[in-house]
Residue, then its C-alpha position, 0 to 999 in steps of 0.5 A: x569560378x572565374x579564373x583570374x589567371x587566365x584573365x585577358x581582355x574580351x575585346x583583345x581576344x578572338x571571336x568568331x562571328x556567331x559568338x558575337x552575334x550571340x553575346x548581342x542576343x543574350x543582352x535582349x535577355x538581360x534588359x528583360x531583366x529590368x522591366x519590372x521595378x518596385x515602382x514600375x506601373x501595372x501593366x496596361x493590358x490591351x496594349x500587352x495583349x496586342x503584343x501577345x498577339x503580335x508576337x504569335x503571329x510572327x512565331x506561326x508565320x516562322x518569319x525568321x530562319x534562324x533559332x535565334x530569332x525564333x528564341x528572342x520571340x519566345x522570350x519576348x512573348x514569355x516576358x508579356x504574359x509574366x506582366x500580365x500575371x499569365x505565368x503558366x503561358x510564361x513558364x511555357x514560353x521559357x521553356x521552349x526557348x530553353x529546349x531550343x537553346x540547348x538543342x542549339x547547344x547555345x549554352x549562354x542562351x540556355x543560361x539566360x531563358x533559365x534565368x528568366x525560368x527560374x524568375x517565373x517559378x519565383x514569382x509563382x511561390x515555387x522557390x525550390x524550382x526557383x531556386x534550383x534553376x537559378x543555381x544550375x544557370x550560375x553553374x552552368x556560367x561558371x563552367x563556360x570557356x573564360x574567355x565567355x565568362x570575361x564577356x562584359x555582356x555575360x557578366x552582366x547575365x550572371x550578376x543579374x541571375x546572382x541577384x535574383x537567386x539572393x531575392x529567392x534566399x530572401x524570400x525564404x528568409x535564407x539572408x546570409x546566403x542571400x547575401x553571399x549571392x547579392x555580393x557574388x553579383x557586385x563581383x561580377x559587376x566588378x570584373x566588367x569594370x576591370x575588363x573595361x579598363x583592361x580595354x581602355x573602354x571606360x564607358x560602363x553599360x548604363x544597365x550595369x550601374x543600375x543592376x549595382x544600384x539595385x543589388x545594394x539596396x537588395x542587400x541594405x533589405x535583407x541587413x539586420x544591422x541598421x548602420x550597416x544597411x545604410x552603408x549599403x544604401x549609400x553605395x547604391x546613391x553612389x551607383x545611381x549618380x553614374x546613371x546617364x538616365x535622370x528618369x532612372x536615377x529619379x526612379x532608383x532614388x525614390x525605390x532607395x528612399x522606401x527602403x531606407x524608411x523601412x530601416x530607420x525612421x529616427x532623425x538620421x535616418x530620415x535627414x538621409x531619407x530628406x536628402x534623396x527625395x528631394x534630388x528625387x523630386x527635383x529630377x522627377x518635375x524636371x523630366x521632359x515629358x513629364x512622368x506623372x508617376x514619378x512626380x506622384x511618388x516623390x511627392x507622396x514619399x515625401x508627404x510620407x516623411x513629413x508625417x513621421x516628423x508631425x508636420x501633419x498640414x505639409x504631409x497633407x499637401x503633398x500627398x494631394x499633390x500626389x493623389x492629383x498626379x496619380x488620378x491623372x494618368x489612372x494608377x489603382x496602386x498609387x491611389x491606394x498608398x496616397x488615400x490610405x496615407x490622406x486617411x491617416x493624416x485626415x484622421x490626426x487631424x481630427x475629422x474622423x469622417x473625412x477619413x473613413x472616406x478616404x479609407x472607402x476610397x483607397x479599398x475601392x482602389x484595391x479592389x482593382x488592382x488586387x488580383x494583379x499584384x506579384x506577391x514578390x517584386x523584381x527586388x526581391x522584396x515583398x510587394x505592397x499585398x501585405x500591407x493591405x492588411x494595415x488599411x482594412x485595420x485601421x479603416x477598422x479602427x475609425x469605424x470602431x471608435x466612430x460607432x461609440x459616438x453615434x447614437x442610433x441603433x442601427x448607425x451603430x450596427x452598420x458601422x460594426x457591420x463594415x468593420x468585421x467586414x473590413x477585418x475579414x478581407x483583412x484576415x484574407x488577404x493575410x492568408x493570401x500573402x502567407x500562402x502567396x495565393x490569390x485564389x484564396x477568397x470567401x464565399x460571397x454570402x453575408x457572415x451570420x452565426x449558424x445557430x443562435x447557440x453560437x457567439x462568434x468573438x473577433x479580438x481586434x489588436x490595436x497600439x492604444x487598446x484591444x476591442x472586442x466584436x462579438x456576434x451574438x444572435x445576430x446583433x453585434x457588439x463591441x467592448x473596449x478595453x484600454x490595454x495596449x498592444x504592448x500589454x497584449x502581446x505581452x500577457x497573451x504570449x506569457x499565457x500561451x508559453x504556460x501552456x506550452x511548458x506546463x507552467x503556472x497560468x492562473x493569473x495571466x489566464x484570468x486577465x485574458x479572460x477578463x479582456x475576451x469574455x468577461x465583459x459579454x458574460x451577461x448577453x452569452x447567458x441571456x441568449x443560451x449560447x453554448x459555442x464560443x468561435x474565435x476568429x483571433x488575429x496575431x498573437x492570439x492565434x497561440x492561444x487556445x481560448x478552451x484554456x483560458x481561466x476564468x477564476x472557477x474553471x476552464x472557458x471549455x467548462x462552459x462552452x465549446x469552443x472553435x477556430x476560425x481563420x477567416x469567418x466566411x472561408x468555411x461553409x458551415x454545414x452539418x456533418x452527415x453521420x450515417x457513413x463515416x469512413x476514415x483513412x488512418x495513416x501514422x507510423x511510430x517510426x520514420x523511414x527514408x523520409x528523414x533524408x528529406x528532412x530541412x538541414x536546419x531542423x536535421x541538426x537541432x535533432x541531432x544537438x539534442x540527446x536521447x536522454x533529453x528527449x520525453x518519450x511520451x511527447x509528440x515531438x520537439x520544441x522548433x523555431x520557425x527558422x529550423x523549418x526553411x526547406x532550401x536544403x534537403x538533408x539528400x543534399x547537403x554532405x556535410x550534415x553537423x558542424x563537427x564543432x560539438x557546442x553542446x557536448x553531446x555524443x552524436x555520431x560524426x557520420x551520416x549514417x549515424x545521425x539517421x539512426x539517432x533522429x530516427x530515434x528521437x522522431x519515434x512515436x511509440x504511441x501510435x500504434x495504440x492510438x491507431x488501433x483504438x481508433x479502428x475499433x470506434x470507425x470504419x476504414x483503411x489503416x496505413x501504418x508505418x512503412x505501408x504509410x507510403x506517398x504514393x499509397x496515401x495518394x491511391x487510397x484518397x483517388x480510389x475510395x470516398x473517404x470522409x475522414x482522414x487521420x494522420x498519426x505522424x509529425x508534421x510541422x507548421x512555420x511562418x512561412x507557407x513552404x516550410x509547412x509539411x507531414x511526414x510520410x514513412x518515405x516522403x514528405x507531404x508538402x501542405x502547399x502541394x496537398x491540393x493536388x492529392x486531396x482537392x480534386x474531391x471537393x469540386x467532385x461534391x465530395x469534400x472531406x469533412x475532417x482531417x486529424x492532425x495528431x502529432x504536428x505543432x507549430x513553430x514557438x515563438x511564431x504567431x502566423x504559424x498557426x496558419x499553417x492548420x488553416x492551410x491544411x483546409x484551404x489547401x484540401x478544401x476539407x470543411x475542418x481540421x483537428x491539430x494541435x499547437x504544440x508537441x503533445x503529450x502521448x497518452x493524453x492524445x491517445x484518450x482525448x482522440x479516442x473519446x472525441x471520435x467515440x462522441x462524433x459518432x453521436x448523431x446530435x453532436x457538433x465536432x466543437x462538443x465532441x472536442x469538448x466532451x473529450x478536454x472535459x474528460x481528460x479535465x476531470x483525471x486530475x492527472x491531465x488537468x493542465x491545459x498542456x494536456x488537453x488544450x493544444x487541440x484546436x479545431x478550426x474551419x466548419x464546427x457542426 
């Protein structure tokens, strides 16, 4: 930390020449810092490429004598590929400079090329190493000589690095820590002014009101208090009005205005929003040259506003006015926002048609500007990628209500063609974003059900309705009901909560019923279909279709049922039977791997006692936020609050609590589970304290296997990085999964089936259950057998067994193999309750 007592004036105190010349360089690196901003255009490529060029010819003529030059250059050329989306080249970049830097023993430049480091590994996902690297650049400032850290410029780097560690802990979801950095970096800022003073030097660095500025919205994004959120947007009015720049002050106003629209759209909230815009279109139309981009996004904020107060025919204009702007100088991002926002104007205006063009017209822009998007901006904020999946809706929903009124046949069909089309680059680019993937793509073949036995059922959640689109033999079609998404979510979630606890679930079982099947009983009998797949979206992806009541029995009763994220994600092909061979791993107690466990999830095992916990359940009941990964229980010494809130007896000391969750994580069924299965298939076994990483990771690289069976908990938030199974010793990350199983598929040799017998995902959580689509994706494995919630012991040990006796079978699917084996445990009576049998939900490749 900074040592006030030691405080003097940077220019009253001695500095030899080269130090000097160093604080000079690191400013290069900290104007880096703003070149990117929510609002910042998409790079212009050629002339980045040129760049590029440039700068690697002047790096291979080696035209400077000095490191320091040659460090500059690195990162210049760094900073061009990270525009470019070429962020392996950048990370490559940075990291020469930082060797080079500490090779120099130039320890404010190291900290600056780590910053821009740390930056990459964020940008890539990669917020552990993010994390890490940014951590260690602010400790090795705090570490430096005072008279370093009181340097205005060094104080600058550090409150920019501050922030960027705050966007990582907001990206996790960490807001309190992201907060505590956020305001860590306003200190820092702080004592620029102070020193600044101190010198009778009262001209502030105009990068420094910019950085507060954005540092004060970052923090008003991460604020659950509205009122308090505002304050801090008021703050960061206050920073830009010390802006020497119009042009920045137009910019920063317009990115404070978005944030406040996300935070309040009541009256106040938008009279506060009114105010900055128009200061923000004044300036903007007032620039010499004019900046195009700028007087697109007043204008098109503001047509935003007016439509949320019903001035529909102003909000038009101004969003014209904003198209015009935009189509001028080329801009795809723009383009997108304003035709998608045209489209939902055109439509409230009653001309549906209208609108489904200017819907067409934002998805082409999309299209070109997809594979270039960060999943984060430089604000730490998610960018506009998830909000892609609102466009494909709603072009969704005027498709939908448009095929009602046509009257042709085939208008009919290729308007629900373009529909479920819509919804799955929907669903897409929804996986694209929880896995911060742009690679995740489906197959370029037309979508069609791969047998006429199989009826593929899409629900479709809109805020006046829930509608229907179902595949059957080809033809598809649609049923409305008039329930709203309030009602849905609701009912849906009741239901799912039933089955998870073992409750009463007829009734609201039956109304679901009634919405998903119910009105397309008729055509499912007509055309024999025997296989129901369901391609649900958000809170449906808690609920087991298999489970649903329909008055008499159970859906499962009648058809088999499968889940598919995304229809065409998966190649559906047949499995070969003649030469199943599976690796079963499992282990009915953890060993080291519970030091690697996520302190949030550490301390609910440890808050839970041993005479609270069901011996014959897998598991325990976790919140999404009890998966975040930033701190390890390795890292963290002060594992408990001492503060017992609930009374319970848990040991104080480290080594005591290890033995306590140690217990609670036991799986004693394991062992019968694992020797049932070796008796049905052929294969290896890695059981307990032989289930070793590294172990795993050899048997999968020496021996073709097709099966993979893992009997150990893992576990599945909404957010990708806090999915993973444990290990005996390590934890498998699913996000890193690819690098141990991936290889295979593009050998030709994909794995079939990986079995998942003791994970769950988090309560409460609908995109969790993603997380099971992630093991596919990840693995490139054609399907995945989990389940949704913490099981019962015994019942997975008869329901497994039976389903892999029955995958044997050389005329079976793997959906009718899960079938037969809910079935049987449906018949015991002891186990009819979907809680049982129901978690098991098979997604990806069916036959």
């Amino acid at each position: 930390m900074i040592c006030l007592s030691k405080k003097k004036s940077f220019r009253k105190s001695y500095y030899p020449l080269t130090i000097l010349f160093l604080l000079i360089t690191i400013l290069y690196f900290f104007l880096s810092a703003f070149q990117d901003n929510l609002f910042a255009a998409y790079p212009d490529k050629s002339s980045i490429a040129e760049q590029i060029s440039l700068l690697t010819t002047m790096l291979e003529k080696k035209e400077f004598e000095t490191n320091i030059e040659s460090i500059q250059l690195l990162v210049e050329r760094g900073e061009a590929f990270r525009k470019i989306g070429h962020f392996d080249r950048a990370k490559d970049d940075f990291s020469n400079a930082l060797s080079m830097a500490g090779k120099m023993k130039a320890q404010m430049l190291e900290i600056a090329a780590m910053q821009s480091l740390g930056y990459i590994y964020y940008l890539q996902n990669n917020f552990d190493d993010a994390e890490r690297m940014l951590g260690s650049a602010l400790d090795k400032y705090e570490r430096q000589d005072y008279r370093l850290q009181l340097s205005p410029h060094a104080l600058s780097l550090a409150a920019s690095c501050a922030n960027r560690l705050g966007n990582v802990l907001a990206a996790r979801n960490n807001n309190n820590q992201a907060i505590i950095k956020y305001k860590k970096a306003l200190n820092y800022l702080e004592e620029i002014k102070n020193e600044m003073v101190d010198s009778g030097d009262n001209q502030i660095n105009n990068l420094d009101f910019e950085l507060e500025a954005v540092i004060q919205r970052n923090i008003a994004h991460v604020m659950p208090d509205k009122n308090s959120a505002f304050i801090h947007l008021s703050h960061a009015v206050k920073a830009v009005d010390n802006l020497f720049s119009p042009h920045e002050q137009a910019r920063l106003l317009l990115e404070i205005a978005a944030e406040a629209a996300i935070k309040d759209s009541s009256p106040s909230g938008d009279a506060f929003r009114y105010k900055i815009l128009e200061r923000a279109k004044k300036l903007s139309e007032a620039l010499e040259p004019r900046d195009l981009r700028l007087i697109s996004l007043a204008c098109g904020q503001m047509g935003s506003l007016y439509e949320s107060r019903s001035r529909v025919a102003d909000a038009i204009t101004l969003t014209e006015d904003a198209i015009t702007a935009a189509a001028s100088i080329g801009n795809h991002d723009l383009m997108v926002r304003w035709e998608w926002q045209r489209a939902r104007l055109t439509a409230l205006s009653g001309k549906r048609k209208s609108a489904i063009s200017a819907y067409r017209r934002a998805l082409f822009h999309m299209d070109s500007i997809r594979q270039n998007m960060e999943p984060y901006s430089e604000d730490g904020c998610p960018s506009d990628s998830a909000g892609f999946v609102s466009i494909y809706k709603g072009f969704a929903d005027l498709l939908l209500q448009q095929s009602g009124e046509e009257k042709e046949h085939h208008v009919q069909q290729q308007l629900l063609k373009e529909a479920r089309q819509s919804l799955e680059r929907g669903k897409e680019s929804e996986l694209r974003d929880y896995f911060k993937d742009p690679c995740i793509n489906a197959m370029t073949k037309e979508i069609e059900t791969t047998s006429s036995s199989n009826a593929v059922i899409y629900p479709v959640i809109l805020p006046d309705r829930l509608e229907i689109i179902a595949d059957i033999n080809g033809n598809l079609y649609r049923t409305t009901t008039t329930a709203s998404q309030d009602r849905v979510e609701k009912t849906v979630g009741q239901l799912a909560s039933s089955f998870r606890n073992n409750l009463f679930y007829k009734n609201s079982g039956q109304t679901v019923y009634s919405w998903l099947i119910q009105p397309l009983e008729t055509l499912l009998a007509d055309n024999s279909i025997d296989t129901l797949v369901f391609v649900p979206e958000g809170i449906f992806r808690t609920l087991p279709l298999a489970a649903i009541w329909d008055g008499k029995g159970f859906i499962i009763e009648r058809y088999a049922v499968v889940t598919e994220p995304v229809l065409t994600l998966f190649d559906p092909k047949p499995l070969p039977r003649g030469n199943m061979f599976a690796l079963m791993a499992g282990m009915s107690e953890p060993g080291p791997v519970i030091m690697s466990l996520p302190k949030p999830l550490w301390n609910t095992i440890c808050q839970t006692r041993l005479d609270q916990k069901n011996r014959w359940i897998r598991g325990l009941s976790v919140k999404t936020e009890e998966l975040r990964r930033d701190i390890s229980i390795a890292e963290e010494s002060n594992i408990v609050d001492s503060g017992n809130k609930k009374g319970q007896n848990i040991p104080g000391t480290i080594e005591g609590q290890a033995i306590h969750v140690k217990e609670m994580l036991k799986l004693p069924g394991v062992d019968m589970e694992m020797e049932n299965i070796a008796s049905t298939l052929k294969g290896d076994v890695l059981k307990n304290d032989n289930f070793l990483l590294e172990n795993f990771s050899a048997e999968l690289d020496q021996k073709d296997f097709n099966i993979i069976h893992i009997a150990s908990h893992g576990f599945f938030g909404g957010t990708s990085d806090q999915n993973f199974i444990m290990t005996y010793d390590k934890i498998l990350d699913i996000n890193h999964m690819e690098a141990f199983i991936r290889p295979r598929q593009f050998a030709g040799k994909p794995f079939e089936l990986i079995t998942l017998s003791a994970c769950q995902t988090a309560e409460g959580d609908d995109r969790s259950p993603l997380g099971l689509s992630g093991v596919a994706l990840k693995s490139g494995a054609r399907s995945v057998l989990g389940s949704l919630w913490p099981v019962s012991d015994i019942a997975t040990q008869e329901l497994l067994s039976t389903f892999y006796h029955h995958l044997k079978e050389s005329n079976i699917t793997k959906a009718h193999a899960l079938q037969q084996a809910q079935m049987k445990l449906i018949a015991s009576k002891e186990y009819e309750h979907p809680f049982f049998w129901s978690a098991f939900v098979l997604v990806g490749n069916w036959l």
